[in-house]
C-alpha positions as CSV (number, residue, x, y, z in Angstrom):
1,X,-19.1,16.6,4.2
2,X,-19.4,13.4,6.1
3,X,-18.3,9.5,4.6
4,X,-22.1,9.5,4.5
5,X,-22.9,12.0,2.5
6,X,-20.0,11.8,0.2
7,X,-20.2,8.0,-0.5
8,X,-23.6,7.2,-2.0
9,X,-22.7,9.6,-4.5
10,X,-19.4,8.2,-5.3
11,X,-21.1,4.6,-5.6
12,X,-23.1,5.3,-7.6
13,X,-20.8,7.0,-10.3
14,X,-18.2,4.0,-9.6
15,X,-18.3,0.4,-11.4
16,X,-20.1,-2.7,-9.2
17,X,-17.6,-4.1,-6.3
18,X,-17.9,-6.6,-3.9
19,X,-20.8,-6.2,-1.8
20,X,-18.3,-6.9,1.4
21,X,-16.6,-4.1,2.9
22,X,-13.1,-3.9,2.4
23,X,-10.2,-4.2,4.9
24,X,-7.8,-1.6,6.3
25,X,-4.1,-2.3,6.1
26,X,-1.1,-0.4,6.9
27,X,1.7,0.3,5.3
28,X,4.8,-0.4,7.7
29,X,8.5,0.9,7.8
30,X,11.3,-1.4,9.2
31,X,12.9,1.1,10.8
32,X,12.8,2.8,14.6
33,X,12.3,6.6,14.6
34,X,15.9,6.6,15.2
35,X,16.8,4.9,12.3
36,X,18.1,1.7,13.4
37,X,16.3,-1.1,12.0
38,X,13.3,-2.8,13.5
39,X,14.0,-6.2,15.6
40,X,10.8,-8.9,16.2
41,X,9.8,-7.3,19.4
42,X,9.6,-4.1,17.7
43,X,7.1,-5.5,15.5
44,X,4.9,-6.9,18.0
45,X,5.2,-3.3,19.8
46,X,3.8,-2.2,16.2
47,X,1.1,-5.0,16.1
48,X,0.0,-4.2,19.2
49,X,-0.9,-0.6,18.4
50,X,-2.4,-1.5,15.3
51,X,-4.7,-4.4,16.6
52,X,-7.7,-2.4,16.6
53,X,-7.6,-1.2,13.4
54,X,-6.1,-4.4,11.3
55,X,-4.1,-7.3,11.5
56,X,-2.5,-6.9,8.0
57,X,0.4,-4.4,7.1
58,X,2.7,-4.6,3.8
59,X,6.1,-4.0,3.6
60,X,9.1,-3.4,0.8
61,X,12.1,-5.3,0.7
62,X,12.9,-8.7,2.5
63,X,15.9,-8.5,3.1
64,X,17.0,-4.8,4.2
65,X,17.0,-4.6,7.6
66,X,16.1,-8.3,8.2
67,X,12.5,-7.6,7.3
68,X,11.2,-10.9,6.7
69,X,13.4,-12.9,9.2
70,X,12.2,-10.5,11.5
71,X,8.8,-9.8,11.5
72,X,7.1,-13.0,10.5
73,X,7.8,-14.0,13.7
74,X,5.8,-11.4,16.0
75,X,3.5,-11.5,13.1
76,X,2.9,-15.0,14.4
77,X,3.1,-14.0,17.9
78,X,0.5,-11.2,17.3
79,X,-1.8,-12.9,14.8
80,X,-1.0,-10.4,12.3
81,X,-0.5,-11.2,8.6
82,X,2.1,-9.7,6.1
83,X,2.6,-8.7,2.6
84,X,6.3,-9.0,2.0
85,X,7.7,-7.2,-0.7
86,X,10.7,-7.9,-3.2
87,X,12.5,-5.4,-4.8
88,X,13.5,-6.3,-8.6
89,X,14.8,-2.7,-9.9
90,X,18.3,-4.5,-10.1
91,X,19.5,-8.5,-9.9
92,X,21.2,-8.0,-7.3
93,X,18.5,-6.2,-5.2
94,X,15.9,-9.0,-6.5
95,X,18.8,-11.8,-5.8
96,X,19.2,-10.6,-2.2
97,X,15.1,-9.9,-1.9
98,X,14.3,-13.6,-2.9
99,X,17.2,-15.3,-1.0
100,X,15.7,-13.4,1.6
101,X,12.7,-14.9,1.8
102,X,13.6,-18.3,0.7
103,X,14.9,-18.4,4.3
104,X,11.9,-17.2,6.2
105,X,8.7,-18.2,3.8
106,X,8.6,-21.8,3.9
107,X,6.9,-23.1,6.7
108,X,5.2,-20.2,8.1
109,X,2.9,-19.2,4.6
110,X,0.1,-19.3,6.7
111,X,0.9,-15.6,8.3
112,X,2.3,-14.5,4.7
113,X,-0.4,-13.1,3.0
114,X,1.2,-12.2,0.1
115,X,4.4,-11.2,-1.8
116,X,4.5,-8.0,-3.4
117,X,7.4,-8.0,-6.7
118,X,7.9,-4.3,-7.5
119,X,6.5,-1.1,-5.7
120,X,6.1,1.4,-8.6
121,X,9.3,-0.1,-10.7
122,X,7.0,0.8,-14.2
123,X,6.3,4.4,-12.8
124,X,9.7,5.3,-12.2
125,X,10.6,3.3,-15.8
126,X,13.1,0.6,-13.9
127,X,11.8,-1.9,-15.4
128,X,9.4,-2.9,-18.8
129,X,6.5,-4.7,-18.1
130,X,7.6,-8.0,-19.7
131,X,10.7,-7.8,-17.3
132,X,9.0,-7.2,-14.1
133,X,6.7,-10.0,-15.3
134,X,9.3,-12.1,-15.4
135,X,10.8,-11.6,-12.0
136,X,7.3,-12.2,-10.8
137,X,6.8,-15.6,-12.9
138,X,10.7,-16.2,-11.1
139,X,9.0,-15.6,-7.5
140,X,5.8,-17.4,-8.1
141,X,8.0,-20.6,-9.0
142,X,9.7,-20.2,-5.9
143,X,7.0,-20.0,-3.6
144,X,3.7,-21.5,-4.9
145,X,1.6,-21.9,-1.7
146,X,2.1,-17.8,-2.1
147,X,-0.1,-15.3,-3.7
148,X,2.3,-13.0,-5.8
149,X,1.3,-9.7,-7.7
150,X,2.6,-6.4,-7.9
151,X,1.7,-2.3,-6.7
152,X,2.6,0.4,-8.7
153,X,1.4,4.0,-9.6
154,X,-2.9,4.0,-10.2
155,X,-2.0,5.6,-13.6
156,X,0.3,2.8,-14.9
157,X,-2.4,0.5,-14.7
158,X,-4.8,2.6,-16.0
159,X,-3.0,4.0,-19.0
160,X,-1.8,0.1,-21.1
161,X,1.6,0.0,-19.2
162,X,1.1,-2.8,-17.1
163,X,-1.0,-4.5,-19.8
164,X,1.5,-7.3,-20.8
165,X,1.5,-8.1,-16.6
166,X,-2.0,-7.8,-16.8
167,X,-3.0,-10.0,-19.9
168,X,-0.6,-12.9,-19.0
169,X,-3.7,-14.2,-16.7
170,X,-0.5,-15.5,-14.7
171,X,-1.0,-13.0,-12.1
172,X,-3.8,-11.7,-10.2
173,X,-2.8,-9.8,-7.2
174,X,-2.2,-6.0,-8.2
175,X,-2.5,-3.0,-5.7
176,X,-2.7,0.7,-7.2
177,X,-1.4,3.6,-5.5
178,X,-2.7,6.7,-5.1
179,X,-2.5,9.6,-3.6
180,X,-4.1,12.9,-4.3
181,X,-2.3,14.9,-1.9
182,X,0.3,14.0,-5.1
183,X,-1.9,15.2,-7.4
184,X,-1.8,18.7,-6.2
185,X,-5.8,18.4,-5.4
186,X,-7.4,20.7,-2.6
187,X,-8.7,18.6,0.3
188,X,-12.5,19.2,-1.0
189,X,-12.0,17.5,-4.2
190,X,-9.3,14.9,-2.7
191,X,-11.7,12.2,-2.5
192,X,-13.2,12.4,-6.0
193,X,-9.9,12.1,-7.4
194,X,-8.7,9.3,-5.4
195,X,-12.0,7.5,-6.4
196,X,-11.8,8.1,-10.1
197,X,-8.0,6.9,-10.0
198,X,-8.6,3.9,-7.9
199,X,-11.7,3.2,-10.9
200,X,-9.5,4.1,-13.9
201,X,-7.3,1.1,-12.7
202,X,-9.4,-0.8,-11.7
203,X,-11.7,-1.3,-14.7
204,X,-8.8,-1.2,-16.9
205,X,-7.2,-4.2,-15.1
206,X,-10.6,-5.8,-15.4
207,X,-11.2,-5.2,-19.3
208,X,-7.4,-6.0,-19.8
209,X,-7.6,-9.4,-18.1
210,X,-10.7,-10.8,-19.8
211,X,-12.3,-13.8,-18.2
212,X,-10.0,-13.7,-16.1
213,X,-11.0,-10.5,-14.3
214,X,-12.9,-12.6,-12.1
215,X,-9.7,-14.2,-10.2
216,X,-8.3,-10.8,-10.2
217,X,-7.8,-9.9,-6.4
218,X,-7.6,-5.7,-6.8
219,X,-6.8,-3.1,-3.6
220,X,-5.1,0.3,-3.0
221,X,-1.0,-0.6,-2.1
222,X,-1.0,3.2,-0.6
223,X,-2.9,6.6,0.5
224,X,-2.4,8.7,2.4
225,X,-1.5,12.9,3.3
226,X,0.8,13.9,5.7
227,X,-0.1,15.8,9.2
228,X,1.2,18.6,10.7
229,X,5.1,19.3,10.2
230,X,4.6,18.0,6.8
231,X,5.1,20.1,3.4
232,X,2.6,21.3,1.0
233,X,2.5,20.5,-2.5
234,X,0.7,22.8,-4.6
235,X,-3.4,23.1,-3.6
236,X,-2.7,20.3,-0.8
237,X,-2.2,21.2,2.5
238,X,-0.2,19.5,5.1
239,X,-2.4,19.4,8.2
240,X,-3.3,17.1,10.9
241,X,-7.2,18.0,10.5
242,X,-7.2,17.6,6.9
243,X,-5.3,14.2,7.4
244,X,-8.3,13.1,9.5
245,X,-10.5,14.5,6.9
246,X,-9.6,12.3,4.4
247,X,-8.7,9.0,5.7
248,X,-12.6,9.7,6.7
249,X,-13.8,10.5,3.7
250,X,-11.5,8.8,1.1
251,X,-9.8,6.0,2.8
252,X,-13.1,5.1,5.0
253,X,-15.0,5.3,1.7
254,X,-12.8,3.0,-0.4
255,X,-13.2,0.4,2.0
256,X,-17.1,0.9,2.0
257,X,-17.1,0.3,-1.3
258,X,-15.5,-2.7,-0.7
259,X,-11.4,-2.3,-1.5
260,X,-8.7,-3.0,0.5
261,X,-6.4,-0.1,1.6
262,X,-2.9,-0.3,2.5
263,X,-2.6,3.5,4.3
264,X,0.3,5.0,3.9
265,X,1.8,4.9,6.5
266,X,1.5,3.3,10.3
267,X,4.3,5.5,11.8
268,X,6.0,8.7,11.1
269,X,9.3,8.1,10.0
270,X,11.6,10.7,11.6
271,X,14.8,9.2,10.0
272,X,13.8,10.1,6.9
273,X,16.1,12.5,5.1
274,X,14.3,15.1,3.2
275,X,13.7,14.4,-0.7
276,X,13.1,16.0,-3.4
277,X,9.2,16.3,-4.7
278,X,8.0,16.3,-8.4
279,X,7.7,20.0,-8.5
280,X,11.3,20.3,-7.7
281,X,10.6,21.5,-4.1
282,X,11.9,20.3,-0.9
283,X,9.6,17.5,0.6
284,X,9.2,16.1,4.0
285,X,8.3,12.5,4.5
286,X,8.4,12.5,8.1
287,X,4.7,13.2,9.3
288,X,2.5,10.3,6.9
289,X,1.5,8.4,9.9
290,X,-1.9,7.6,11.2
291,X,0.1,7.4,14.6
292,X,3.3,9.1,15.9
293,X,7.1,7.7,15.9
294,X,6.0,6.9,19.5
295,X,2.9,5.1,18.4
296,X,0.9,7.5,19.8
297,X,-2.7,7.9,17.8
298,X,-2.9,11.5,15.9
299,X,-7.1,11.8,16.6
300,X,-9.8,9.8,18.7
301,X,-11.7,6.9,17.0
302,X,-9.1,5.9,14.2
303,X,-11.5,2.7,13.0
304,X,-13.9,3.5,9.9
305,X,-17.7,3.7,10.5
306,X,-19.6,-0.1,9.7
307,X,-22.9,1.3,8.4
């Protein structure tokens, strides 16, 4: 099926967004395919291959590898905006995170688009809610001319965990992951199931906030389903042509519906050791990009449809 055949359908199943189309992002690594980390002008050599796609990319922690002394920078230089992320699954990770950026935020908020505490700390159970909140409150003091929220896993939102986050009405930036390549799905029912996830969050947030649901600022943190060279989990197939499949059927959708979408992820990441995945196989995490290590596009016409 085409985005246009699949879409209207989805819509209309799917609770009332903004009328205005969402935005593509990118998840981005801060590492060279050889594993040495990235400097500013590797940045702007990243910027400048995604320009035609987005000027907005999100990334983890501040400080490892330099990240946010190092990128704001040619995110100036390229007109690019960032997402900078902290990582509070320890003190001394969040200590390091927030000195980080205490060194490279002030004065140049205007290309910081926002800071991210936590990338799926309540999935993995690092952290309660009340103690991520509080890290958060800590960053928000820190840096008030920011915007500061929090990703994690589509289901943690959906399923009360992040409630005590969520009813606080002290934050109101939150970006759900999901991925149904996770989920075991078959590529022909990958984009319902990425739909009804990114909708079980999203009302949930929305009912959980109250009146405040209408300052909530909601988007996908990551998506995404790995090329060729990739591995299989379960029904879903790693596979260049399914890749393009769904980033036009899903990812195009989501943003037609009108939510942002960090994909997941700009560049392969060759460095990458190989994990482990939740069915106890071996995983490969090297072939998620939209482009190659060498920034080299994966298909022709990358950029979502406008009508």
């Amino acid at each position: 099926m085409r985005v246009s055949s699949v879409v209207p359908f989805l819509l209309a199943a799917l609770p009332a967004v903004s009328a205005d189309r969402g935005t593509l992002g990118f998840a981005l690594g801060n590492k060279n395919k050889d594993g040495s980390c990235k400097t500013s002008s590797d940045y702007q050599a990243d910027f400048e291959s995604l320009k035609q796609l987005t000027t907005v990319v999100r990334t983890y922690s501040a400080k490892d590898c330099s990240t946010a002394q190092n990128i704001i920078p040619a995110a100036k230089a390229k007109g690019f905006k960032v997402v900078l992320g902290v990582w509070p699954d320890t003190q001394q990770a969040f200590d390091d995170d927030v000195a980080a950026l205490s060194k490279s935020v002030p004065g140049n908020e205007g290309v910081v688009e926002a800071i991210t505490v936590g990338s799926e700390v309540l999935y993995r159970g690092d952290l309660t809610a009340q103690a991520l909140l509080d890290r958060i409150e800590t960053v928000q003091k820190k840096f008030p001319k920011v915007t500061v929220g929090t990703v994690d896993s589509w289901n943690k939102f959906a399923d009360g965990t992040a409630d005590p986050i969520i009813s606080s009405g002290k934050v109101n930036y939150f970006l759900a992951n999901g991925f149904a390549y996770w989920q075991g799905q078959k590529i022909d029912n990958a984009t319902n199931t990425y739909f009804d996830d990114m909708a079980q969050a999203k009302a949930h947030i929305e009912q959980v906030a109250g009146d405040n649901a209408k300052n909530i600022r909601f988007g996908n943190g990551e998506t995404g389903w790995p090329t060729n060279g990739g591995t299989d989990y379960g029904a879903a197939k790693a596979s260049t042509e399914l890749a393009q499949e769904y980033y036009r059927k899903a990812v195009c959708g989501m943003i037609e519906w009108g939510v942002d979408v960090f994909y997941f992820e700009a560049f392969d990441e060759p460095w990458k050791p190989t994990s482990t995945g939740d069915n106890g196989q071996a995983s490969d995490e090297t072939h998620w990009g939209l482009f190659t290590a060498d920034r080299k596009p994966k298909w022709d016409n990358l950029a979502c449809p406008t009508n």
